[in-house]
N, C-alpha and C positions, 0 to 999 in steps of 0.2 A: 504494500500500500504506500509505505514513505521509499520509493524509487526514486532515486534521477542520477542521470548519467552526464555527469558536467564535464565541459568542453573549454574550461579555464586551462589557463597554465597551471603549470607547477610553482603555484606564491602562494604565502602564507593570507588569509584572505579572514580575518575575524573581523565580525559586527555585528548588532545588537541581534540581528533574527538569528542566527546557529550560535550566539551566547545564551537566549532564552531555550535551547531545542536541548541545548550542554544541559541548562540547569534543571529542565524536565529531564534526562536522562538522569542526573544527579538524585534529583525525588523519587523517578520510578527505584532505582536500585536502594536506595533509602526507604523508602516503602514496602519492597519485600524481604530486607533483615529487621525491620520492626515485626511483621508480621509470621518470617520465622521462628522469632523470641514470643511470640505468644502463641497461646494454649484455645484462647476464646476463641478464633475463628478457622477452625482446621474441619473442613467440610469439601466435600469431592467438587463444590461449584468455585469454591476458594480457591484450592489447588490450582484449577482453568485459570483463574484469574490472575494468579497472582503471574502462573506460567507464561500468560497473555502477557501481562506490565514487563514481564523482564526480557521475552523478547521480543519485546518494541522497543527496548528501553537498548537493547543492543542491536537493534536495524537504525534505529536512530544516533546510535555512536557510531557506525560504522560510519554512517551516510556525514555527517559531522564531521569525520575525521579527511573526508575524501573533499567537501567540502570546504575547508580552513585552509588544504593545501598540508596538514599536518603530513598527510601520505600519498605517496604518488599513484596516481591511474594503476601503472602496473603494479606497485604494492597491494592498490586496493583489491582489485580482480587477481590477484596472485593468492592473496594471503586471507582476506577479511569479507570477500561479498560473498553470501550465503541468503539464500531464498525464504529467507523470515516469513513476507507476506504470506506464503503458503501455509507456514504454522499456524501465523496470526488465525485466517481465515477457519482453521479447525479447533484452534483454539477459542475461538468468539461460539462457535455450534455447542461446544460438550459445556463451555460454562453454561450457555440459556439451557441445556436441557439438565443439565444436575441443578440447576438453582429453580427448574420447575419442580422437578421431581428428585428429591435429595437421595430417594432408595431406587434410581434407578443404575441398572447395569448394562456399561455400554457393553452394546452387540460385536462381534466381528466385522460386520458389513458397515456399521458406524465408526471402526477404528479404520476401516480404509481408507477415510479422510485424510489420514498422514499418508498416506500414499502420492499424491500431488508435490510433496513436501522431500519425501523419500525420494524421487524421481528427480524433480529440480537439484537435492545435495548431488547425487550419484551424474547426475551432466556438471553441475560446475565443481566438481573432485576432478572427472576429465580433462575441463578445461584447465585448471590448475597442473594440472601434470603436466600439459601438454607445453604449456607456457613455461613454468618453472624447470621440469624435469628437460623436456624434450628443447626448450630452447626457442619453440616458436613464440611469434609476436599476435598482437590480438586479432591480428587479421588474416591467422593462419588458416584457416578454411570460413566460406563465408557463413556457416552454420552457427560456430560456435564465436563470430564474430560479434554475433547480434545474440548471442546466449543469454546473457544479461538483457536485453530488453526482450525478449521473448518470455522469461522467468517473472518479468517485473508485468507485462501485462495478463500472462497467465493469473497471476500474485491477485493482481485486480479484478481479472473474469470472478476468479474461485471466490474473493469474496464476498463483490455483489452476488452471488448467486447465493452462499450460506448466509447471508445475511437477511436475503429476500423470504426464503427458507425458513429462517429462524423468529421472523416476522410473523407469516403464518403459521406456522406452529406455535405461537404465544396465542394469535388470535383466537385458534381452537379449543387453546387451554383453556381461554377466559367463559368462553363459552359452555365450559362443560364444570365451571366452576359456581358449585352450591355451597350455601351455607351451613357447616357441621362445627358442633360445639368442640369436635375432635381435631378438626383438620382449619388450617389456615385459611383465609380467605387473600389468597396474594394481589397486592398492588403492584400493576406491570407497565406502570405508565412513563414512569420515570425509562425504565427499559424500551419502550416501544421509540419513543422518542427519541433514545440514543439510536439506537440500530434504525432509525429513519437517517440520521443527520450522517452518521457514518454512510450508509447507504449512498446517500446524495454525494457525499464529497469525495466517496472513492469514486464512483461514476464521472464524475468530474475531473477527479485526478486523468483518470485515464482517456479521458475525452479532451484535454490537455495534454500529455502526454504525446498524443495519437499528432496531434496538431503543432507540436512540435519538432516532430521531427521530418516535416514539410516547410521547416524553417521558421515559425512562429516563434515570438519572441516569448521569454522563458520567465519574463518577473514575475509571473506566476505564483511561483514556483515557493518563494520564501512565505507569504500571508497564506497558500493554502497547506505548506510546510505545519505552520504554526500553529493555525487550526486544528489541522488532524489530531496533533498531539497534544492539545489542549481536550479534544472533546475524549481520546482516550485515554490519557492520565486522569478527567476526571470519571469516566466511565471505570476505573480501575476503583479509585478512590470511592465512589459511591455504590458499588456493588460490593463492598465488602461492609458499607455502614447499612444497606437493607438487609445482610445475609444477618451480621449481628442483631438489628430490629427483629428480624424475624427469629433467631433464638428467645430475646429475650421475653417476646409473646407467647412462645410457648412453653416458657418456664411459668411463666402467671398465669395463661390458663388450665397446667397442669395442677398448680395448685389451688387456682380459685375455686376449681371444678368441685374439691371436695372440701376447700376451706370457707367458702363464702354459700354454700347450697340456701336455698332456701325452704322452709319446712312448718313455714307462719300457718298460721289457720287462718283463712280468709275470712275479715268480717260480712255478717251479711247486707246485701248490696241486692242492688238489681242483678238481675242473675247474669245479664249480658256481660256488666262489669267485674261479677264475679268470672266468667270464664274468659275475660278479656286480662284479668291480674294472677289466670293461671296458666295463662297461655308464654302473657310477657315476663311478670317479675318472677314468679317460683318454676317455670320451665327454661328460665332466662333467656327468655329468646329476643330480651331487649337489648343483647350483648349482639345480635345481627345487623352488621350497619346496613344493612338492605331494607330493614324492615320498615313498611309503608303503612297509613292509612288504611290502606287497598288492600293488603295482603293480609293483614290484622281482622278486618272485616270479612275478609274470602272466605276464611279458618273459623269465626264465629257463624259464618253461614247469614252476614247482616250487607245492606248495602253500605259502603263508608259516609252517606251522608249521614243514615241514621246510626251507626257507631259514633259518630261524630258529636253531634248531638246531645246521644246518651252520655259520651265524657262531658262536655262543656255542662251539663245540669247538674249530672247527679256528682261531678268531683271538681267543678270549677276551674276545668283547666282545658288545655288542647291537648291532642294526642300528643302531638311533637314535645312540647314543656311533661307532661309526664314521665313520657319515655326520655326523654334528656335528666328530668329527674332521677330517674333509674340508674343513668351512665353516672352522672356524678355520685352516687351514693357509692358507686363501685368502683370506680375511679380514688375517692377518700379513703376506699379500704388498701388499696394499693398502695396510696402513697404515704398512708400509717403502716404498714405490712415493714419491717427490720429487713424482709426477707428482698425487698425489693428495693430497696433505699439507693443503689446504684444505677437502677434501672431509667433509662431515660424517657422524658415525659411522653416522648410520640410512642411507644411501644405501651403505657400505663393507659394515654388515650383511645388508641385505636384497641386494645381489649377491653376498653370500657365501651363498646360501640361505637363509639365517635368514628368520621371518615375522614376524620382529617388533624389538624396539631389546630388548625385556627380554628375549626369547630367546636373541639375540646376546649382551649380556653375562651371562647365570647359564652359557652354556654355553662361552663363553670366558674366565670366571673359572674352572670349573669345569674345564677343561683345562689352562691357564696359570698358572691361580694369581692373576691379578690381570683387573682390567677392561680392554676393549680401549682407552681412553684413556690408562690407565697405561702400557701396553704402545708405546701409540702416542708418549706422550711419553719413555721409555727410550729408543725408538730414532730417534728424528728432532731428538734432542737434538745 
């Protein structure tokens, strides 16, 4: 994906775009010996990921190094260019499908992805011999002349396509995704949105790429440089803060399940209300941030004007404020809970029901009176 085959001399060539591209290389490899030294996020989608950041983090030193002039043309195709984007490209697949499915086991026919990858090392191993060992120059046959941009627009097919790929295959996820007191309810938006933007810009790259070497001038080349590796260092960086969110939600709901149950004797009430505060608070199914009006009334077998209604009379309130009532009562047990005291407020919100961090607080100020961190440091003081 980060290819270019520069046409510079042999000068040392530093300036501000391949000093910021260093200092993202510098954070990628800093980024995964922090996360080697930790324990908290060691999960098979991790793994991908971290494997993703470091090499990128060395397709981007290579290209850095050939770039600055630090090493020569022949150095670099001698000694250091190696078909990264091909990994990348398998690498962005096995993180989206182990960060859908954490128990899944990749197949044989899914591990030939590195085949693309495997194939590119084993022609520029060739090429390498042939040049270093055998003493030919780069234009020793016109095949492996042009090996390097043949590998580098391969690099780009492979991963618009996995990428496209991996796109629909989120969509399907989403779609077959129901609400279980068991199982998570994944937010994939943050994701879909990355793997569009990568999408686009590798498309681009090599739509560029294509156009350059029909003589197109190449300033291109440093802002969409820059780009890429901004949107995938933070794509690195924030897929390992949702892998940890989603730990920490299932450490709270494994315990609320049996620490927070509910087991009250319902007062008597209209009997709709009665089976409307057995449905949501002691079935907890006010802990579903899907739940509607609509759907609330479907299950009591009522139309939602007239559920509607019967709350606003008989308990002085709206659905929405009740069932927000709910979240925050559970919500305050979390963030009085010793057990949870590290836990951060978006993982305490979204298993409180809430769908969002701004939701949880307008509607826990809006009950309480103060922000759930206010609240949280009153009582854990």
């Amino acid at each position: 994906m980060l290819i270019f085959e520069s046409t510079k001399p042999f000068l040392l060539n530093f300036n501000l775009f391949n000093s910021l591209i260093l200092a993202g290389v510098i954070q990628g490899f800093v980024f995964a010996l922090i996360w080697l030294f930790s324990k908290k996020y060691r999960a098979k989608s991790t793994y991908f990921l971290i494997a993703l950041i470091i090499v990128y983090s060395l397709s981007n030193l290579q290209y850095y190094l050939l770039d600055t002039g630090i090493i020569s043309r022949r150095e670099f195709y001698g000694y250091l260019s190696f078909p990264f984007p091909l990994l990348m490209s398998a690498l962005f697949w096995f993180f989206g499908l182990t960060f859908l499915n954490p128990e899944k086991k990749i197949s044989l026919g899914e591990k030939l992805l590195f085949l693309p990858f495997i194939i590119g090392l084993i022609l520029g191993f060739i090429y390498k011999y042939n040049l270093l060992v055998l003493g030919n120059e780069l234009d020793y046959t016109p095949f492996f002349a042009s090996l390097h941009q043949n590998l580098e627009f391969a690099g780009m097919i492979f991963t618009v396509i996995i990428l496209v790929l991996l796109f629909l295959k989120i969509l399907r996820f989403e779609k077959k995704q129901t609400y279980s007191p068991k199982k998570l309810l994944l937010r994939l938006n943050w994701l879909k949105s990355t793997i569009i933007v990568l999408t686009l810009s590798t498309a681009l790259w090599a739509y560029l790429e294509a156009t350059y070497v029909y003589g197109t001038d190449d300033s291109y080349f440093y802002p969409l440089w820059i780009f890429v590796a901004i949107i995938t260092y933070w794509f690195g960086h924030i897929g390992i803060y949702k892998y940890g969110l989603n730990e920490e939600r299932k450490n709270i709901r494994k315990v609320a399940r049996d620490r927070y149950s509910v087991s009250e004797v319902i007062p008597q009430q209209n009997e709709h209300i009665q089976k409307m505060t057995q449905f949501l608070k002691v079935d907890r199914n006010f802990l579903n941030p899907n739940i509607t009006l609509d759907s609330v009334a479907n299950e009591l077998n009522l139309s939602s004007g007239h559920l509607s209604k019967i709350i606003n009379t008989d308990m002085g309130t709206s659905f929405k404020d009740y069932v927000n009532k709910l979240r925050v009562e559970e919500a305050k047990r979390y963030l009085t809970d010793p057990d949870f005291v590290n836990y951060t407020l978006v993982a305490i919100g979204l298993e409180a029901g809430f769908n969002s961090k701004s939701a949880f607080n307008a509607s826990f100020k809006k009950i309480t009176g103060m922000t759930p961190s206010q609240f949280k440091a009153q009582h854990t003081n």
